[in-house]
FIMARFI-638349 format. One record per residue (C-alpha): residue number from 1; x, y, z. Coordinates in nm, 3 decimals. Example, Ala and Ser with C-alpha at 12.3 -4.5 7.8 and 13.67 -1.06 7.14 Angstrom:
+-----+---------+---------+---------+
: num :      c1 :      c2 :      c3 :
+-----+---------+---------+---------+
:   1 :   1.230 :  -0.450 :   0.780 :
:   2 :   1.367 :  -0.106 :   0.714 :
+-----+---------+---------+---------+
//
This chain:
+-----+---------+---------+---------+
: num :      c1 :      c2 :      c3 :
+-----+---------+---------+---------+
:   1 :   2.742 :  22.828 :  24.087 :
:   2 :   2.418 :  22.681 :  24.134 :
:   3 :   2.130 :  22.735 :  23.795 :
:   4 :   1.792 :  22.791 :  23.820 :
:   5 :   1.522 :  22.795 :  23.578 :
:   6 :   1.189 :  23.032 :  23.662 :
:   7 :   0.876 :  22.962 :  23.483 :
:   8 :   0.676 :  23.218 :  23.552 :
:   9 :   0.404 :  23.407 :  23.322 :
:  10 :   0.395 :  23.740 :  23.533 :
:  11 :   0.673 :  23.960 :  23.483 :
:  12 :   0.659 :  24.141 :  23.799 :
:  13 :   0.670 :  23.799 :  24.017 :
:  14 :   0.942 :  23.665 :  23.735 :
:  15 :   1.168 :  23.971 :  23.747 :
:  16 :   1.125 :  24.025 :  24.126 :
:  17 :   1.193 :  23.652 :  24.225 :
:  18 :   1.503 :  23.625 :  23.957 :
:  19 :   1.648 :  23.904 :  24.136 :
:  20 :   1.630 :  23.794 :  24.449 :
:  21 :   1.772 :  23.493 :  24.348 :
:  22 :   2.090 :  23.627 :  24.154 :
:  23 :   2.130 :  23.826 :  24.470 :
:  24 :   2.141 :  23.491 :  24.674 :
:  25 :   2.446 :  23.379 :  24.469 :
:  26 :   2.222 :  23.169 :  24.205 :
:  27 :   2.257 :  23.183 :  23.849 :
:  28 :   1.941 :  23.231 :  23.654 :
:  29 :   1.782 :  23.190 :  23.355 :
:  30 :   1.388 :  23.298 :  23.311 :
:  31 :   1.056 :  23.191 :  23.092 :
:  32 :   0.746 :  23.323 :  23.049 :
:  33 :   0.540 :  22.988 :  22.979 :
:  34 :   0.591 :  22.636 :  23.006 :
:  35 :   0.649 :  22.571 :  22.641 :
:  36 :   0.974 :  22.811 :  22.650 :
:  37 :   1.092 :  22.657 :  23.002 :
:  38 :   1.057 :  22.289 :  22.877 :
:  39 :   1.305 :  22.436 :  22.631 :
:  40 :   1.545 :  22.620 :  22.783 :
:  41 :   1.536 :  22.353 :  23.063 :
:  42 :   1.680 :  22.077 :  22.774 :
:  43 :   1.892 :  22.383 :  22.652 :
:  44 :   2.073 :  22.475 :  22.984 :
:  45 :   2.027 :  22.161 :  23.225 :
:  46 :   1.947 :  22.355 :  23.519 :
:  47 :   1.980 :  22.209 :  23.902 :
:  48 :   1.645 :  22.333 :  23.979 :
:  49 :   1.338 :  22.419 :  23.849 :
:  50 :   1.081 :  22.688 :  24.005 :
:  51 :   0.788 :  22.671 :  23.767 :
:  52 :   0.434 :  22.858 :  23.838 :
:  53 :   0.108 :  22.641 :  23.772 :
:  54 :  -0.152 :  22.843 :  23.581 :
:  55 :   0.057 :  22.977 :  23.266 :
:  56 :  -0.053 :  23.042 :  22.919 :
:  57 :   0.015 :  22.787 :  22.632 :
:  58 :   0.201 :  22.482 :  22.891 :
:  59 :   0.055 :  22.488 :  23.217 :
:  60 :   0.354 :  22.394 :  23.527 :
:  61 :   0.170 :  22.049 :  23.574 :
:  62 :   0.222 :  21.978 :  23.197 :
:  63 :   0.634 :  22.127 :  23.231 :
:  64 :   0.620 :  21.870 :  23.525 :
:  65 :   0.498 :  21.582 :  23.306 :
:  66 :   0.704 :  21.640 :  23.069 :
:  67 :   1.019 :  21.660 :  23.289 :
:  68 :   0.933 :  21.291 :  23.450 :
:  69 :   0.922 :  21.159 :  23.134 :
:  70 :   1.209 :  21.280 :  23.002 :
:  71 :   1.540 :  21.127 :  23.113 :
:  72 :   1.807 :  21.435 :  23.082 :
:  73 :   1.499 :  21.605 :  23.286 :
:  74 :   1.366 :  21.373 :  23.542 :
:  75 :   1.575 :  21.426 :  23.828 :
:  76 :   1.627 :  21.782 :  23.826 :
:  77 :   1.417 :  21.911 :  24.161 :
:  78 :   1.082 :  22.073 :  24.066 :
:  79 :   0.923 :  22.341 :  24.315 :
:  80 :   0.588 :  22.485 :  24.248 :
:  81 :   0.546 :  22.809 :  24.262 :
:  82 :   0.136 :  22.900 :  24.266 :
:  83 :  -0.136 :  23.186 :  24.367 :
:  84 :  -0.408 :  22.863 :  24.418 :
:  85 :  -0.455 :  22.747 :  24.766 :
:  86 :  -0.670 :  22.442 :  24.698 :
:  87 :  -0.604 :  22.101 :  24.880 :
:  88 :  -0.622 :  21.936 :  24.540 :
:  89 :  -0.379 :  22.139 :  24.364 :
:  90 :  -0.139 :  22.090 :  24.614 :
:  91 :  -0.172 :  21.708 :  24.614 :
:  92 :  -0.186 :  21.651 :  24.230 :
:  93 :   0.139 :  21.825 :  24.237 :
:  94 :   0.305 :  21.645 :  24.522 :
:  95 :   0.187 :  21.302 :  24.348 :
:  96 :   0.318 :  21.429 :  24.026 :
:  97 :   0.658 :  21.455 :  24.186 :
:  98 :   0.698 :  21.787 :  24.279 :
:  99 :   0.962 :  21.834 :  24.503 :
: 100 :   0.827 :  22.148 :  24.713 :
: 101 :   0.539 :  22.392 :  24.705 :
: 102 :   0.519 :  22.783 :  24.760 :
: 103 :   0.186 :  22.922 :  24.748 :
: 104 :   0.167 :  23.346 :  24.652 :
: 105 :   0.254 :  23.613 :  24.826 :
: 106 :   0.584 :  23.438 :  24.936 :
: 107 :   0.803 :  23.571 :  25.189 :
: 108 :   1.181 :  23.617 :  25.046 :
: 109 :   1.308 :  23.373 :  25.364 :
: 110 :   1.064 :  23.125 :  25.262 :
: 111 :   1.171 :  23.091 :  24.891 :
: 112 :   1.554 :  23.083 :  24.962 :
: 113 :   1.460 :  22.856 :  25.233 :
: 114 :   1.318 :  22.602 :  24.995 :
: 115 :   1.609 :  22.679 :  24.727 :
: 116 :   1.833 :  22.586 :  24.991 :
: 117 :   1.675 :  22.232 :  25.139 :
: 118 :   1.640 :  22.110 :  24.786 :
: 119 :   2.041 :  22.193 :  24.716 :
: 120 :   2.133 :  22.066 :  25.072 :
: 121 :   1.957 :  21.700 :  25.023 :
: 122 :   2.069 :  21.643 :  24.711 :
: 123 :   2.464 :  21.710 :  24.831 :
: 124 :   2.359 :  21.511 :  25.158 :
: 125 :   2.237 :  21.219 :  24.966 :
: 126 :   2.552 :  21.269 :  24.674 :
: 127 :   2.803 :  21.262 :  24.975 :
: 128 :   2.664 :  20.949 :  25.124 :
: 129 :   2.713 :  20.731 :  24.800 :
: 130 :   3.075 :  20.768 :  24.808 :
: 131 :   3.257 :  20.447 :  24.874 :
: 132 :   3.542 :  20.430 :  24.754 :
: 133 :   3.622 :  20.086 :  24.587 :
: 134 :   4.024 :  20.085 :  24.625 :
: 135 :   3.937 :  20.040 :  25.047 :
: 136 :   3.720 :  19.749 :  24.963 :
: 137 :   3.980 :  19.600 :  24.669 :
: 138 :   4.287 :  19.622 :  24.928 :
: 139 :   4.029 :  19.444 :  25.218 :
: 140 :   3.952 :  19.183 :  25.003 :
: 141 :   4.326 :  19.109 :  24.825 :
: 142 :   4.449 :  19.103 :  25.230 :
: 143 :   4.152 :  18.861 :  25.410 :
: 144 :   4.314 :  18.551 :  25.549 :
: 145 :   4.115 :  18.228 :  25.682 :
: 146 :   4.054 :  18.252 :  26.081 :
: 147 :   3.808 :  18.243 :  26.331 :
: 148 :   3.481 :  18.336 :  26.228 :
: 149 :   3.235 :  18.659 :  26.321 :
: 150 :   3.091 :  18.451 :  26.646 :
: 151 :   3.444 :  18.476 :  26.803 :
: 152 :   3.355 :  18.825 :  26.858 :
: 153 :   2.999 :  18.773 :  26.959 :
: 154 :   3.139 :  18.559 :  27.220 :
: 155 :   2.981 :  18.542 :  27.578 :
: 156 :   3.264 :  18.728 :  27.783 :
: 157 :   3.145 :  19.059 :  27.553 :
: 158 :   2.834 :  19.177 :  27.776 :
: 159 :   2.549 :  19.368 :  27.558 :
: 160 :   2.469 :  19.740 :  27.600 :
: 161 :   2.163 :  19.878 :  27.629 :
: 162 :   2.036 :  20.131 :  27.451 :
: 163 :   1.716 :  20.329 :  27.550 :
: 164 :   1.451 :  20.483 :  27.280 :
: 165 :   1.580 :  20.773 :  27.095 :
: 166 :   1.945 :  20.729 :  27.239 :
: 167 :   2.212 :  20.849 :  27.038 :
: 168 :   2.466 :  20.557 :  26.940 :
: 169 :   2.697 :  20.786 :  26.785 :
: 170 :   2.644 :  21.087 :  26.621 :
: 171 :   2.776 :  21.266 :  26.253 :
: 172 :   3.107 :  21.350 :  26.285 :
: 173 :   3.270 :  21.143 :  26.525 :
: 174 :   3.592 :  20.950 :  26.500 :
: 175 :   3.488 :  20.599 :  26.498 :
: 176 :   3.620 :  20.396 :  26.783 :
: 177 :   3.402 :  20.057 :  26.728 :
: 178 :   3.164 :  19.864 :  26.512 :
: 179 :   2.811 :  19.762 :  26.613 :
: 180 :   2.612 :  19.488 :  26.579 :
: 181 :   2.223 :  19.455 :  26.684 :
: 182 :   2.140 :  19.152 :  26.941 :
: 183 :   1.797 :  19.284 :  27.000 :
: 184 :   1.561 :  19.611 :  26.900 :
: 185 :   1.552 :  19.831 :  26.614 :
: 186 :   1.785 :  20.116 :  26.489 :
: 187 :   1.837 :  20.377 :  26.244 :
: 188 :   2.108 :  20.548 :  26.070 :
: 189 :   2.069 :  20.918 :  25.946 :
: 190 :   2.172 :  21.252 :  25.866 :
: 191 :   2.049 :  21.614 :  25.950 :
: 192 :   2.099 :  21.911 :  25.667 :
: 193 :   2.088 :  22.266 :  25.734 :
: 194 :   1.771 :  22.338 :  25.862 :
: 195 :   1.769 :  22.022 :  26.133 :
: 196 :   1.562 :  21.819 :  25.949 :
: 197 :   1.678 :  21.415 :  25.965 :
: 198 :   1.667 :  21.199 :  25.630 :
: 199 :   1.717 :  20.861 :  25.745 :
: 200 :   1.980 :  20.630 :  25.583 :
: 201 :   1.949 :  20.284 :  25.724 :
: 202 :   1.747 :  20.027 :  25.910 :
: 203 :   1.835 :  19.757 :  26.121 :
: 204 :   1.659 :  19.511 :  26.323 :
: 205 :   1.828 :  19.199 :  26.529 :
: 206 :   2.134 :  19.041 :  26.378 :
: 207 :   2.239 :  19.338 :  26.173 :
: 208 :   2.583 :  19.522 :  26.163 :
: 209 :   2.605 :  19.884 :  26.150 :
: 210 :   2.871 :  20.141 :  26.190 :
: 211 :   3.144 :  19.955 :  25.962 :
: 212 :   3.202 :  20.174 :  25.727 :
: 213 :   3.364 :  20.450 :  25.826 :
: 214 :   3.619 :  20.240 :  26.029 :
: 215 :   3.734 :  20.055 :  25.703 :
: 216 :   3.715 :  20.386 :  25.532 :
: 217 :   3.888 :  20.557 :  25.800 :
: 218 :   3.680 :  20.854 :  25.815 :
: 219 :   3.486 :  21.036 :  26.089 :
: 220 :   3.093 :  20.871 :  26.105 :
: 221 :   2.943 :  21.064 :  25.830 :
: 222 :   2.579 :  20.951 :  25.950 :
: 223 :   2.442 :  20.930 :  26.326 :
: 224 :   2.291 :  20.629 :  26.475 :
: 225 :   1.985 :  20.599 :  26.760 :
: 226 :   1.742 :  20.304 :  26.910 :
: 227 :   1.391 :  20.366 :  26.727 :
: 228 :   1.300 :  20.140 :  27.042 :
: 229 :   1.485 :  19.998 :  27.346 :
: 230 :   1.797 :  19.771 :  27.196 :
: 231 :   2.098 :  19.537 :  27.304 :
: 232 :   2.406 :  19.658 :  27.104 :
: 233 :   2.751 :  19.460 :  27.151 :
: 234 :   3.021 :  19.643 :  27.033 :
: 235 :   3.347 :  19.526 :  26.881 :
: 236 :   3.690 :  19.774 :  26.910 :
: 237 :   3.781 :  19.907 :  26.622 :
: 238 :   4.168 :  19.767 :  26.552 :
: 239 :   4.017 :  19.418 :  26.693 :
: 240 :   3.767 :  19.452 :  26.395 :
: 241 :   4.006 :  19.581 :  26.184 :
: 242 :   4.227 :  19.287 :  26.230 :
: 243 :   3.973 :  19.024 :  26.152 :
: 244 :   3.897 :  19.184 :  25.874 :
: 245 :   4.266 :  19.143 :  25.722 :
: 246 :   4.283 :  18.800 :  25.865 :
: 247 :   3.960 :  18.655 :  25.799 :
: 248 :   3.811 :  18.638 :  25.409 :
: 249 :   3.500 :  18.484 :  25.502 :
: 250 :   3.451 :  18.757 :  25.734 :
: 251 :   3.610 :  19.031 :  25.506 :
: 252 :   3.407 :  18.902 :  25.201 :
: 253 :   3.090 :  18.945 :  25.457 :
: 254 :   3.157 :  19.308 :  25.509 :
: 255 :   3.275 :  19.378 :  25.138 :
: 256 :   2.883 :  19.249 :  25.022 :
: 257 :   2.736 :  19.464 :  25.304 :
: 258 :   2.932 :  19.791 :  25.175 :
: 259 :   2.804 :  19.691 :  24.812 :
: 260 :   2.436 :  19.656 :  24.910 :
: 261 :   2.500 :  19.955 :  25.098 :
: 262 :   2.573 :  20.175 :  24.776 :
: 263 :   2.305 :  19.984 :  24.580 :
: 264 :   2.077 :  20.136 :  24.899 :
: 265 :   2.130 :  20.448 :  24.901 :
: 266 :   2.134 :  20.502 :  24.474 :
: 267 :   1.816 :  20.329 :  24.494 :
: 268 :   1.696 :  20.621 :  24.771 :
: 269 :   1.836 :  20.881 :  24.615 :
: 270 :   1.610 :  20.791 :  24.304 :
: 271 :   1.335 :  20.716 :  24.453 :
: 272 :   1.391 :  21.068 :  24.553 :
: 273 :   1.443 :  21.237 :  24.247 :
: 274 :   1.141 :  21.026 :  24.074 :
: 275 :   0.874 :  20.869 :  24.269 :
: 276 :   0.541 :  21.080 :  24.399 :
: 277 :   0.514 :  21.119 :  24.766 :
: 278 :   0.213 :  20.845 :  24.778 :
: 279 :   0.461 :  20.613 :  24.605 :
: 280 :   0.760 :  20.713 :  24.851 :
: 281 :   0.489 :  20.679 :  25.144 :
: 282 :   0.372 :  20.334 :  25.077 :
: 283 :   0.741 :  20.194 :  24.978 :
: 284 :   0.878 :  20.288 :  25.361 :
: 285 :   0.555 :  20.104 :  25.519 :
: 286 :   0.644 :  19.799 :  25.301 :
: 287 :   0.987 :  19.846 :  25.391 :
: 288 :   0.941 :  19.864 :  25.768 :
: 289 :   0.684 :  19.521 :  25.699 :
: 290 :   0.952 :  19.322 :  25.546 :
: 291 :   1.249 :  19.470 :  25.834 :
: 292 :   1.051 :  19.404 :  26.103 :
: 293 :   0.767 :  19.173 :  26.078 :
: 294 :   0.793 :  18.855 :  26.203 :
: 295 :   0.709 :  18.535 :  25.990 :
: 296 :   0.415 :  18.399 :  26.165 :
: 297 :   0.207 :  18.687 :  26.207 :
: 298 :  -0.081 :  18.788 :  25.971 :
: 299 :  -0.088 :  19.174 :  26.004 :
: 300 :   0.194 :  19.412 :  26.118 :
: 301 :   0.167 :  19.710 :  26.318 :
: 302 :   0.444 :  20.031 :  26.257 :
: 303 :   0.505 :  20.157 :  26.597 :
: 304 :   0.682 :  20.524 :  26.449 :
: 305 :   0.685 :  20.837 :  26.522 :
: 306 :   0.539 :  21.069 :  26.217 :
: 307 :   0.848 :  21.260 :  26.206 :
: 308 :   1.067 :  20.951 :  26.228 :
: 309 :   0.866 :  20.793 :  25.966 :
: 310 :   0.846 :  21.136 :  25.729 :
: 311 :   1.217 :  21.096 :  25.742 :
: 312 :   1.202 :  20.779 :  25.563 :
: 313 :   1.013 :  20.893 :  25.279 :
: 314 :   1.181 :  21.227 :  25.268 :
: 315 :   0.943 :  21.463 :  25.299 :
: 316 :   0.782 :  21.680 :  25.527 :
: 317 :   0.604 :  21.585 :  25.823 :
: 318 :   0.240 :  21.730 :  25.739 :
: 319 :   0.285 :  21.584 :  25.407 :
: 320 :   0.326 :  21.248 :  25.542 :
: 321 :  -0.003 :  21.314 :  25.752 :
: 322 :  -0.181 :  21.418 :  25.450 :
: 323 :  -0.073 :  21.123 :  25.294 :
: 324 :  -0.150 :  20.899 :  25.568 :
: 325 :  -0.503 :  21.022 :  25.584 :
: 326 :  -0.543 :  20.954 :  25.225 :
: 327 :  -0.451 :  20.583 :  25.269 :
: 328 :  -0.649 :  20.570 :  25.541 :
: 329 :  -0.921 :  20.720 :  25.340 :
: 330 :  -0.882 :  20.444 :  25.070 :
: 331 :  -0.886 :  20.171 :  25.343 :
: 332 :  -0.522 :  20.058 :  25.306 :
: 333 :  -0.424 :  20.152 :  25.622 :
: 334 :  -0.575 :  20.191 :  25.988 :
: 335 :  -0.445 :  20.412 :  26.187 :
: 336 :  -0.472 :  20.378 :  26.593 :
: 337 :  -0.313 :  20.644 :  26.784 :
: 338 :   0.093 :  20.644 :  26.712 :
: 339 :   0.025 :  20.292 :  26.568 :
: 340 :  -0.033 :  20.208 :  26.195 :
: 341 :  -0.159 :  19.890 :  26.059 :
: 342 :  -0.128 :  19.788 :  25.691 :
: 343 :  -0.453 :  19.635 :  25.587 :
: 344 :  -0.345 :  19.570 :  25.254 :
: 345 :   0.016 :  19.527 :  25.183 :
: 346 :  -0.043 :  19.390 :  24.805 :
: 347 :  -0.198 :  19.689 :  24.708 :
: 348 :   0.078 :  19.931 :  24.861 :
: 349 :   0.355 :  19.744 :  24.756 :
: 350 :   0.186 :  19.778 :  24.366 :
: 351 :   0.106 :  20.148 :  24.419 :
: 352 :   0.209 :  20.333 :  24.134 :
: 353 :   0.093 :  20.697 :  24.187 :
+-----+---------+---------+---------+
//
C-alpha cells in the first residue's frame, strides 16, 4: 500500500483530504507544519509528499528545499497543495522541483487524479529499466564470427515508408521484427493511465530500434511512430535472432546498445525525480540539437509539436508553454510558429535552475 505524507496547517483541509485519501486505498500519515513533515518524512519514507505552501514555522517551499537536498528525500514526488493563485508562486515551485500543483478549493477527482499520475510514472518509468542481464550474458557467451550488420541492409530489402505520426508498432505487441532508421526521425514511448505519452527514445538516420524486446522475448513494452516522414527497413525477427548467435561483432553491437539503453532511461528517470522543469526544458532542446542537427549548420531549428516535445521533458503541456515563453523572454530561444530556434545553446546546456 501506497504512503503519503500531508503537510497541511489547517485541520479541516488536513483531516478532510487524509480521509479522502485513506478512502482511496492510501496509507497516510499527517503534519501540521513543515518542521514536523520534514520529520516524519525522514521517519516514515513516504512515496509521496502533498505539502501546503503558506504554513507556520517551515513554509512548503522550505520542506521542498530541504527534501532536494537531502538524499533519502530527494526523489520522493512533491505536489503542492496551495490557496495562492499567483503566476510566480506557481513557477518558483515548479523550478524548485515540484512535481505537481493543486491550487484551493480542489475538487476530490482532481486530487486523486494527481495522486494517481505521479504513482503511474514512476511504475512506468521503474518497469522500463528492467533488462535483465542473464539475456544479454547468454547473447554474448553464444555470438560467433559471420557476416556483418550490412548483410541485412542489403539492396534486395526495399525500405518502408513511414508517414508523420504513423504508428510503427504499438505497446503490447508481440514483436515480429527489428528496425533500423535509413532516413527521418522517430520516437519511442509509453502512455499511463490518463493517455498522456512520456517519450522513451530518439532516433534519427542510422539508428536501430525495436531490439529489445525480441532478445528479451517479451511483447513491445513501448510504442514507436515517425516524428516526421521516415524510411524504415525491417529485419525478421528469427533472421535477427540468428545473427545475433552467430555474429559477436554484431551481438557485442546490440549488447552496448541495451547497456546505453539502461544508462538512458536511469539517467531520465532522475532527471525526473530531481531537476526543475526549466532544467528538464532546456536539456530536451539540447538533446534534440545534438540528435538531429547537422554538422555544418550554425543554428538549429526544432520542428515539434508542444505536446510531443512536453513529453520529452515530462511534464505538462501548458507548463512547457510557460516555460517556453520564459526562454523566450530571456532571449534564449525564438520561437516562430510550430518552429523553435535555439539562440544560445551554451547558455541552455549550463542552465542550472
Amino acid at each position: 500500500m501506497k504512503k503519503i505524507l500531508l503537510i497541511e496547517d489547517s485541520d479541516d483541509i488536513r483531516e478532510t483530504t487524509a480521509e479522502l485519501l485513506e478512502l482511496a486505498g492510501y496509507t497516510l500519515t499527517t503534519a501540521e507544519n513543515g518542521k514536523i513533515g520534514v520529520e516524519k518524512a525522514l521517519e516514515t519514507k513516504p512515496d509521496l509528499v502533498i505539502c501546503d505552501i503558506m504554513m507556520p514555522v517551515l513554509d512548503g517551499f522550505g520542506v521542498l528545499h530541504i527534501f532536494s537536498q537531502n538524499p533519502d528525500l530527494q526523489a520522493i514526488p512533491f505536489i503542492f497543495l496551495t490557496a495562492k493563485t499567483e503566476r510566480g508562486d506557481f513557477r518558483k515551485g515548479m523550478e524548485m522541483g515540484a512535481d505537481d500543483y493543486l491550487t484551493k478549493p480542489f475538487q476530490e477527482i482532481e486530487l486523486l487524479n494527481a495522486v494517481e499520475r505521479r504513482f503511474q510514472k514512476i511504475e512506468t518509468l521503474t518497469k522500463s529499466l528492467q533488462t535483465p542481464t542473464e539475456v544479454l550474458e547468454k547473447l554474448y557467451d553464444e555470438a560467433r564470427q559471420q557476416p556483418d550488420l550490412a548483410t541485412l541492409l542489403s539492396h534486395q530489402r526495399k525500405p518502408q515508408i513511414f508517414k508523420k505520426k504513423q504508428l510503427i508498432f504499438h505497446e503490447g505487441d508481440e514483436p515480429t521484427k527489428c528496425f533500423f532508421l535509413k532516413s527521418g526521425r522517430v520516437r519511442t514511448f509509453q502512455l499511463n493511465r490518463d493517455g498522456k505519452a512520456f517519450t522513451t527514445g530518439l532516433y534519427s538516420t542510422g539508428d536501430s530500434f525495436g531490439y529489445v524486446a525480441l532478445i528479451e522475448n517479451t511483447d513491445y513494452q513501448e510504442s514507436a511512430e515517425a516524428l516526421e516522414d521516415a524510411e524504415i527497413v525491417s529485419i525478421p525477427k528469427q533472421e535477427f535472432l540468428d545473427l545475433l548467435i552467430k555474429n559477436q561483432q554484431i551481438a557485442q553491437k546490440f549488447i552496448k546498445l541495451l547497456a546505453n539503453d539502461v544508462q538512458e532511461r536511469e539517467r531520465q528517470l532522475a532527471k525526473l525525480a530531481y531537476d526543475s522543469i526549466r532544467k528538464r526544458t532546456a536539456d530536451a532542446l539540447i538533446t534534440l540539437s545534438k540528435k538531429y542537427k547537422k554538422e555544418a549548420q550554425e543554428s538549429f531549428t526544432i520542428r515539434i509539436s508542444r505536446e510531443d516535445l512536453a513529453s520529452i521533458v515530462g511534464t505538462a503541456t501548458e507548463s512547457l508553454i510557460r516555460t517556453l515563453s520564459d526562454f523566450k523572454a530571456e532571449h534564449l530561444i525564438e520561437v516562430k510558429g510550430g518552429e523553435i530556434v535555439l539562440l544560445d545553446e551554451k547558455k541552455l546546456a549550463n542552465l542550472r535552475g
